[in-house]
HTML snippet that shows the backbone in 3Dmol.js (N, CA, C, O; Angstrom):
<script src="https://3Dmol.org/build/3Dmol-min.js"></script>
<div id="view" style="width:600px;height:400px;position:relative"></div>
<script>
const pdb = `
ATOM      1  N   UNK A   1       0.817  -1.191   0.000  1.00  0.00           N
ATOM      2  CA  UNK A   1       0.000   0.000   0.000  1.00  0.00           C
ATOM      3  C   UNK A   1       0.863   1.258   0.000  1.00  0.00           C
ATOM      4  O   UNK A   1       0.287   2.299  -0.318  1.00  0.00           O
ATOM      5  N   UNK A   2       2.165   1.318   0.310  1.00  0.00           N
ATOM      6  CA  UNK A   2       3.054   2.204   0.416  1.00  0.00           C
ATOM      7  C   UNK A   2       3.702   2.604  -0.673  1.00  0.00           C
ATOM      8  O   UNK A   2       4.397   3.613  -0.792  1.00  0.00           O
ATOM      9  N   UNK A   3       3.467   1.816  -1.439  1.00  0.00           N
ATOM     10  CA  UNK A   3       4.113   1.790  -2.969  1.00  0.00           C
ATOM     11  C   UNK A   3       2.673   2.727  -3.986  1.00  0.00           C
ATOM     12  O   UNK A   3       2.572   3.609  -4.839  1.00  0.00           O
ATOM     13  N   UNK A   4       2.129   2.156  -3.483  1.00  0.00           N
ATOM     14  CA  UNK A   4       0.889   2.906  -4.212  1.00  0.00           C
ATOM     15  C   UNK A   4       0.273   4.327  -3.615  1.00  0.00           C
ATOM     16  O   UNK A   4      -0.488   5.073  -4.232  1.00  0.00           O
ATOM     17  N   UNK A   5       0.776   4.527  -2.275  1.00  0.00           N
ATOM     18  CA  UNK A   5       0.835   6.500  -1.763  1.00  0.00           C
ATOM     19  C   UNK A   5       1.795   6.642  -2.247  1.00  0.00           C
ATOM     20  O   UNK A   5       1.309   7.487  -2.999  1.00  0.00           O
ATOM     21  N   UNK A   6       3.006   6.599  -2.616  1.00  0.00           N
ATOM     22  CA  UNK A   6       4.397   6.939  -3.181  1.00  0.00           C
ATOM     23  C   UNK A   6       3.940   7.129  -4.548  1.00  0.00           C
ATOM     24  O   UNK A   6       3.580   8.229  -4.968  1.00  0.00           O
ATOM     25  N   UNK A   7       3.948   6.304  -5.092  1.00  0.00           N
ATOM     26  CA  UNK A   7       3.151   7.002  -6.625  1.00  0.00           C
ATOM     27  C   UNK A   7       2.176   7.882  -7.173  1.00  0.00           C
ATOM     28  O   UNK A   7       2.148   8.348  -8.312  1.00  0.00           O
ATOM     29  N   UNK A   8       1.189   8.099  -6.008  1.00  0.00           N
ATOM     30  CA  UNK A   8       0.219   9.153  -6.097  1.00  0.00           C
ATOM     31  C   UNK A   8       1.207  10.245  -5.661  1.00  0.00           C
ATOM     32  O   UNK A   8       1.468  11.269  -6.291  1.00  0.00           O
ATOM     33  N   UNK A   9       1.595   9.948  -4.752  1.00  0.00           N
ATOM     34  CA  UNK A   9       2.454  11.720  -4.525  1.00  0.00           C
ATOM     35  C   UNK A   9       3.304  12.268  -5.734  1.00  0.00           C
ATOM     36  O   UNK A   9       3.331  13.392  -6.235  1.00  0.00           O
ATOM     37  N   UNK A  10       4.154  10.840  -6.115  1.00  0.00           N
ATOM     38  CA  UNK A  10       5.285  11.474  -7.572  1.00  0.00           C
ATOM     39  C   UNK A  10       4.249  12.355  -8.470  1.00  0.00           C
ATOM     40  O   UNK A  10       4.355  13.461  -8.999  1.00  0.00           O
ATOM     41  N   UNK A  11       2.908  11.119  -8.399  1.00  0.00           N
ATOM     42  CA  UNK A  11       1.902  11.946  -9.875  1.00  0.00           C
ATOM     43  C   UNK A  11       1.639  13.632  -9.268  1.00  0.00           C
ATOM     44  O   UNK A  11       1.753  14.459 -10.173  1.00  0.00           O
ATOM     45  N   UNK A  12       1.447  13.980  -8.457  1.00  0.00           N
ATOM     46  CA  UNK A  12       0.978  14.933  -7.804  1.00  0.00           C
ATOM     47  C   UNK A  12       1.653  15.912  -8.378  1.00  0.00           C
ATOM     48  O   UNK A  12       1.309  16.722  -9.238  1.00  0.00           O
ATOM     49  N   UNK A  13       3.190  15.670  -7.511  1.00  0.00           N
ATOM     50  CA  UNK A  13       4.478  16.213  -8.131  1.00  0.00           C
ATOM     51  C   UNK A  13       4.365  16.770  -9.044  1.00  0.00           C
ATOM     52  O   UNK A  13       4.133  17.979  -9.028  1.00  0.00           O
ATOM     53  N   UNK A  14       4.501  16.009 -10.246  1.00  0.00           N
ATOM     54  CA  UNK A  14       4.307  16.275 -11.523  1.00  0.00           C
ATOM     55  C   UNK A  14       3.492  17.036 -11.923  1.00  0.00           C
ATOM     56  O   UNK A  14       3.855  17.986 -12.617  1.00  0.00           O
ATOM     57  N   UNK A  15       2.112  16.837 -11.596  1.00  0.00           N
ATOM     58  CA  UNK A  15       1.447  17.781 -12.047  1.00  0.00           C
ATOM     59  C   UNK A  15       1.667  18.892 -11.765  1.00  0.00           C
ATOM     60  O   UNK A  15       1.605  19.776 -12.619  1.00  0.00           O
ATOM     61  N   UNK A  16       1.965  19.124 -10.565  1.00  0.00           N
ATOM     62  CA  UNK A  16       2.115  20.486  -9.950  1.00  0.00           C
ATOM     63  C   UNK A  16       3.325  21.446 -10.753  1.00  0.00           C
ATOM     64  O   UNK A  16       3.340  22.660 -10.956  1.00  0.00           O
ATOM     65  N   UNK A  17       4.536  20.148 -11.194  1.00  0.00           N
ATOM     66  CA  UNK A  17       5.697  21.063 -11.685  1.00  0.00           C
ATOM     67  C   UNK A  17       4.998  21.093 -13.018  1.00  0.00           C
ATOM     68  O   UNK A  17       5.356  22.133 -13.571  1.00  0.00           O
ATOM     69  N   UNK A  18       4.215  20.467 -13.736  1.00  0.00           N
ATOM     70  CA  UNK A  18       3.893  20.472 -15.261  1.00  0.00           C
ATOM     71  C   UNK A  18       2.844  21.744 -15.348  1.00  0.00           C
ATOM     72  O   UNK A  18       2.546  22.283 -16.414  1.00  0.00           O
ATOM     73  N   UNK A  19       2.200  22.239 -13.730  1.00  0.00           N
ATOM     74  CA  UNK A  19       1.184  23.829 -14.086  1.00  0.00           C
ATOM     75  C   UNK A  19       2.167  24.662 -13.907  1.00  0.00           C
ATOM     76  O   UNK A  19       2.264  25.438 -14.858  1.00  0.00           O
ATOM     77  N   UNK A  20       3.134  24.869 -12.875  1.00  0.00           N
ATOM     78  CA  UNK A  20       4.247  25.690 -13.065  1.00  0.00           C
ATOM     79  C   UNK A  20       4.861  25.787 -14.038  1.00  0.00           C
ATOM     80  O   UNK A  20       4.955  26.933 -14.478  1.00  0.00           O
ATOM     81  N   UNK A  21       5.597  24.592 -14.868  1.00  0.00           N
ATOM     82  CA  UNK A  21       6.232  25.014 -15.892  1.00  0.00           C
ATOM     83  C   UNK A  21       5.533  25.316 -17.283  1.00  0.00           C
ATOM     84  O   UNK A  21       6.175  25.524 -18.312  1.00  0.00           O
ATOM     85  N   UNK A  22       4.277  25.318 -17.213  1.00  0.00           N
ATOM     86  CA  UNK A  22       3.725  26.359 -18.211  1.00  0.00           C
ATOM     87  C   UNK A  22       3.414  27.512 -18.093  1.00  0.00           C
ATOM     88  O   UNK A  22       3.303  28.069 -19.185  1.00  0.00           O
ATOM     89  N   UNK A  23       3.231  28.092 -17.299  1.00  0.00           N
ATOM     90  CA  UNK A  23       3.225  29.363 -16.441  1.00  0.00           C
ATOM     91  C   UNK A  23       4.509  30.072 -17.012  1.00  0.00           C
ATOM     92  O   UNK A  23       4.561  31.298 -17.110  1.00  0.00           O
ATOM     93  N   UNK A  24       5.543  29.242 -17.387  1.00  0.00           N
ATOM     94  CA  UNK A  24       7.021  30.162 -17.878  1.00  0.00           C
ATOM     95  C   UNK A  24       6.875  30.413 -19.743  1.00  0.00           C
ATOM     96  O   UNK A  24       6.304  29.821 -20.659  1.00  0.00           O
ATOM     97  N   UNK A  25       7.515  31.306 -19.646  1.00  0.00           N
ATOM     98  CA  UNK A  25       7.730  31.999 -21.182  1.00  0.00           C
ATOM     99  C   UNK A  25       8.584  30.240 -21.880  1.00  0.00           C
ATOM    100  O   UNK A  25       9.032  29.247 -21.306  1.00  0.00           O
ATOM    101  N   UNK A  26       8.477  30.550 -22.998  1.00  0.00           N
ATOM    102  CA  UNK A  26       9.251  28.880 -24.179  1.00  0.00           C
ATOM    103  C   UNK A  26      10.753  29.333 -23.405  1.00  0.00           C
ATOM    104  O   UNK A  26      11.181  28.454 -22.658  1.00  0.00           O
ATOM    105  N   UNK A  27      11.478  30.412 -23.482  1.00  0.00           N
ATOM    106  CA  UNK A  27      12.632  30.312 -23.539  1.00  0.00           C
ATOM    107  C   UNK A  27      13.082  29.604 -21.684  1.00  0.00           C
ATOM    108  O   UNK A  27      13.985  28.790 -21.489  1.00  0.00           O
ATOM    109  N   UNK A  28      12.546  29.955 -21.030  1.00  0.00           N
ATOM    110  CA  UNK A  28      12.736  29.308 -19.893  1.00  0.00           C
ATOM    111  C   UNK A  28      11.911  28.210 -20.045  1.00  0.00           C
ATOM    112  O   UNK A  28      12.768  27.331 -19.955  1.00  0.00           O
ATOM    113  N   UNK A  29      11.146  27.777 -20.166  1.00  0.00           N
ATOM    114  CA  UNK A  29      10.722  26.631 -20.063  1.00  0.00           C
ATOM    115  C   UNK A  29      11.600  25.401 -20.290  1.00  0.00           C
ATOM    116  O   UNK A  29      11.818  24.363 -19.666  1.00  0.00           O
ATOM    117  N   UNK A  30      12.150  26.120 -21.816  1.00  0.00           N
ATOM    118  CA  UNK A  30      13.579  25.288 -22.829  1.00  0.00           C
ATOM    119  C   UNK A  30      14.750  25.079 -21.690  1.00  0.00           C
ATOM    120  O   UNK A  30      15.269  23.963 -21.695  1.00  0.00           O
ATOM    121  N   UNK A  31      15.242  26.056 -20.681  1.00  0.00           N
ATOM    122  CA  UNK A  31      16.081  26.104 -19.836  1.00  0.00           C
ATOM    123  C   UNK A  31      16.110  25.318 -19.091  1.00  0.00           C
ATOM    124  O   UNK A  31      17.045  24.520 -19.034  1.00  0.00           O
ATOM    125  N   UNK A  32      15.036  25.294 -18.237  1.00  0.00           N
ATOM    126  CA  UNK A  32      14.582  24.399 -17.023  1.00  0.00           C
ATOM    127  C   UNK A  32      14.674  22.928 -17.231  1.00  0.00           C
ATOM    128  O   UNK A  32      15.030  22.151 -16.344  1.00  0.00           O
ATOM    129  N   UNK A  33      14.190  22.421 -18.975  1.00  0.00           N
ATOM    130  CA  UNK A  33      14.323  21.256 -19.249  1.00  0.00           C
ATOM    131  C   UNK A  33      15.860  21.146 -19.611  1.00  0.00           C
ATOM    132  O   UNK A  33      16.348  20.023 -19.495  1.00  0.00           O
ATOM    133  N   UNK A  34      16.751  22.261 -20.072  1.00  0.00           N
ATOM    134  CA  UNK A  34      17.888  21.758 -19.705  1.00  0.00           C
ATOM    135  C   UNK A  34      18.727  20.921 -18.754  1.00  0.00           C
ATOM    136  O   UNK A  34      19.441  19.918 -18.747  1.00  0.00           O
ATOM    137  N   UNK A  35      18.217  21.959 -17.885  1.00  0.00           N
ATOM    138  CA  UNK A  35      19.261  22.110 -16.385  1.00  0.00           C
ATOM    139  C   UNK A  35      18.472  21.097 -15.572  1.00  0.00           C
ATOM    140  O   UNK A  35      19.094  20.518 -14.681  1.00  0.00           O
ATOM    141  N   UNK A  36      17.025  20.762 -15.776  1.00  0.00           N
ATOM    142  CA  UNK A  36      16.729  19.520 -15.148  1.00  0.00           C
ATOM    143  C   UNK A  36      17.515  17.817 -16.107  1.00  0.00           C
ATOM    144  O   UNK A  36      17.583  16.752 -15.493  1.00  0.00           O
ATOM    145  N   UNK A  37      17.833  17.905 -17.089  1.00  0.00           N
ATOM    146  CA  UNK A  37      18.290  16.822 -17.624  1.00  0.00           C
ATOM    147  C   UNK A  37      19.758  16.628 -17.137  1.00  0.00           C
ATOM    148  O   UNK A  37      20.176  15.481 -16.976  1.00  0.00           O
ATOM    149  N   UNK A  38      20.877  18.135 -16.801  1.00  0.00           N
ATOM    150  CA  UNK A  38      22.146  17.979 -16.460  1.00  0.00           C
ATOM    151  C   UNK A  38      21.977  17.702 -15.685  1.00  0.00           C
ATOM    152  O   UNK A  38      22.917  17.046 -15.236  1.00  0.00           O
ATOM    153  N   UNK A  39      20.360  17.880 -14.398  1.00  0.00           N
ATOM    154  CA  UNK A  39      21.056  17.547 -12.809  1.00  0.00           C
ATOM    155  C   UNK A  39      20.485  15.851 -12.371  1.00  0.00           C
ATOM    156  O   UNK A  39      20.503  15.225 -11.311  1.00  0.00           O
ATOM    157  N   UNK A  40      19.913  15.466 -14.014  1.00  0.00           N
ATOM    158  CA  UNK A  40      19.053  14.041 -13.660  1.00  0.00           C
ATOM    159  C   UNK A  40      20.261  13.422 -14.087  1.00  0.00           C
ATOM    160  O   UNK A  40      20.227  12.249 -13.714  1.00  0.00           O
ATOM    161  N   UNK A  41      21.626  13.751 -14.883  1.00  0.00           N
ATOM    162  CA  UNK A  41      23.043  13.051 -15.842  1.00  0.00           C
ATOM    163  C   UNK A  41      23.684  13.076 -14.600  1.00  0.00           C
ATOM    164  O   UNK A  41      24.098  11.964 -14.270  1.00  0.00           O
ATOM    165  N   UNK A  42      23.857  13.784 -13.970  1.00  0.00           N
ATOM    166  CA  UNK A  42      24.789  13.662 -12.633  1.00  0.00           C
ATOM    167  C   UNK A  42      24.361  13.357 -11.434  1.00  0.00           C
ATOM    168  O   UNK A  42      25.125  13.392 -10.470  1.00  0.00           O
ATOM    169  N   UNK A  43      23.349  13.087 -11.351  1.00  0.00           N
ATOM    170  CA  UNK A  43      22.416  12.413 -10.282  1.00  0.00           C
ATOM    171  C   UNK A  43      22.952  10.698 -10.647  1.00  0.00           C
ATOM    172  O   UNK A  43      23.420   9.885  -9.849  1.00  0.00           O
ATOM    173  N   UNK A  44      22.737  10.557 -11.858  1.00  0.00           N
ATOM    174  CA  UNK A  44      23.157   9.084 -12.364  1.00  0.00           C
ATOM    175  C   UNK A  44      24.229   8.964 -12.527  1.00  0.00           C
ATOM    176  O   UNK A  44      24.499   7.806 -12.846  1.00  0.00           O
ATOM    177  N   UNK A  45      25.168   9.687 -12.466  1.00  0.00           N
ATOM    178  CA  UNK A  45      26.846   9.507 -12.578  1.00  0.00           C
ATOM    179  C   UNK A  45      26.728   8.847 -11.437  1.00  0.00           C
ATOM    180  O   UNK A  45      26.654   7.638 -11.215  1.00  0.00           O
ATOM    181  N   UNK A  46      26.716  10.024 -10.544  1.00  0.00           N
ATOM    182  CA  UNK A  46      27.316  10.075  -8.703  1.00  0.00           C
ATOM    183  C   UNK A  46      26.306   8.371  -8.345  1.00  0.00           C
ATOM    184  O   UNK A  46      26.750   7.495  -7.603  1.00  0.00           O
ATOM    185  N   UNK A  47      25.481   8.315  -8.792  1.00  0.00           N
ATOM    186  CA  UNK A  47      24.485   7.160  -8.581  1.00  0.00           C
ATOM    187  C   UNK A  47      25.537   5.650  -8.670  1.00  0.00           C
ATOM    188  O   UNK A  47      25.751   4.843  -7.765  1.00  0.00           O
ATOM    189  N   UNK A  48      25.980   5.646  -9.870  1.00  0.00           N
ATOM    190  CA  UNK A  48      26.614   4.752 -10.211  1.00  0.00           C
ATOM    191  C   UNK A  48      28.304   4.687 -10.046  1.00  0.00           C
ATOM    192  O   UNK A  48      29.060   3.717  -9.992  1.00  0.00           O
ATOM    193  N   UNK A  49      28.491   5.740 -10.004  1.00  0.00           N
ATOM    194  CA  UNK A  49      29.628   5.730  -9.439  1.00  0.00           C
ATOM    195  C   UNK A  49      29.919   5.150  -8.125  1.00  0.00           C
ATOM    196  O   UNK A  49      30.849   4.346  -8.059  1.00  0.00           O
ATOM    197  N   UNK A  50      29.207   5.467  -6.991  1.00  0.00           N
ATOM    198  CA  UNK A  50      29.266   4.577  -5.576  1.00  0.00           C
ATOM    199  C   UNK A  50      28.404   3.602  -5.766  1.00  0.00           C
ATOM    200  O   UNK A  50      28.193   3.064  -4.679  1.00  0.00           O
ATOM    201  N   UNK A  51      27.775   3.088  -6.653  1.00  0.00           N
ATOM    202  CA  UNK A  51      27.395   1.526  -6.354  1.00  0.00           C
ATOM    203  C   UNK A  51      28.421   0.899  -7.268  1.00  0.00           C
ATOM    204  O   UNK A  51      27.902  -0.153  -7.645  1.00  0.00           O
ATOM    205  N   UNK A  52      29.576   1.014  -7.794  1.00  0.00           N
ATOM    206  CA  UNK A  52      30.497   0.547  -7.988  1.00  0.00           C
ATOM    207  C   UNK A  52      31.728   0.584  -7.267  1.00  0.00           C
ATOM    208  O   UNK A  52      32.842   0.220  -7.645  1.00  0.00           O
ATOM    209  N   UNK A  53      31.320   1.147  -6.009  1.00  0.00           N
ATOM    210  CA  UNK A  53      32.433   1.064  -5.113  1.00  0.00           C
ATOM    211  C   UNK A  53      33.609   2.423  -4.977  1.00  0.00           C
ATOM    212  O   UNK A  53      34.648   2.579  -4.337  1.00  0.00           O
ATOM    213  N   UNK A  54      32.540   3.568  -6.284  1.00  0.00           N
ATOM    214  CA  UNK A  54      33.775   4.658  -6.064  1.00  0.00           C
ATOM    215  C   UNK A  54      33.142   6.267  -5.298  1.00  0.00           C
ATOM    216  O   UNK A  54      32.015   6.691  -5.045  1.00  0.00           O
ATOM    217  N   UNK A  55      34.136   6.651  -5.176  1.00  0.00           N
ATOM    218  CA  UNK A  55      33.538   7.776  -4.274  1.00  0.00           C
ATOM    219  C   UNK A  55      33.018   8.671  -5.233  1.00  0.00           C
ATOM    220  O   UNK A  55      33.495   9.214  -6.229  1.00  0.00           O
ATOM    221  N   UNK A  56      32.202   8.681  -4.821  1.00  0.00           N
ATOM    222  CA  UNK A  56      31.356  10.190  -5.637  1.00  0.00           C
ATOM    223  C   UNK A  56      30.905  11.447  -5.166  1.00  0.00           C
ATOM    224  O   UNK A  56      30.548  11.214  -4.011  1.00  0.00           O
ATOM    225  N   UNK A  57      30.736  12.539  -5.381  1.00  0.00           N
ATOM    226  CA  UNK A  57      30.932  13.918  -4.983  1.00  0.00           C
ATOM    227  C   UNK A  57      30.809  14.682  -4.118  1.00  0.00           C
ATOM    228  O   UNK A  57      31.214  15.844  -4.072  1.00  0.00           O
ATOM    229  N   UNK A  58      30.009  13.859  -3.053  1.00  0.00           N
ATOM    230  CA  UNK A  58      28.724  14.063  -2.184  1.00  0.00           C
ATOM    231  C   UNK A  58      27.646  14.730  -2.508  1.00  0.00           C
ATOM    232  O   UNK A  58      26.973  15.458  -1.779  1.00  0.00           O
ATOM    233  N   UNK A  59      27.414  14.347  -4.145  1.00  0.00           N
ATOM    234  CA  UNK A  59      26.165  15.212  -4.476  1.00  0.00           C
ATOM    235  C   UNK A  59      24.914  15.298  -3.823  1.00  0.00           C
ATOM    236  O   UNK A  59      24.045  16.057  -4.252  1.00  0.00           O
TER     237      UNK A  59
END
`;
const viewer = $3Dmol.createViewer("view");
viewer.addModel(pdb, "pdb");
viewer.setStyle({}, {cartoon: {color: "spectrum"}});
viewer.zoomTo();
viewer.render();
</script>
């Protein structure tokens, strides 16, 4: 049952960032999906980097 409140909240999430981020002009909007993709690439570096046993950034 915990798995299934955890997923209603992510959806929530989402929605909430998907009315905010239309609320922004294209050129930020374009931004935000940048800088959210660099910080989801290094989220998965540092991710995999210590489950291979190496130190990673303390991101």
């Amino acid at each position: 049952m915990a798995a299934v409140e955890s997923l209603e909240r992510k959806k929530a999430r989402v929605e909430e960032a998907n009315a905010l981020l239309s609320q922004l002009d294209e050129v930020t909007q374009k931004a935000v999906y940048i800088a959210t993709n660099m910080f989801l690439a290094k989220k998965d570096t540092v991710t995999a980097d210590n489950s291979k046993g190496g130190v990673g950034n303390g991101f």
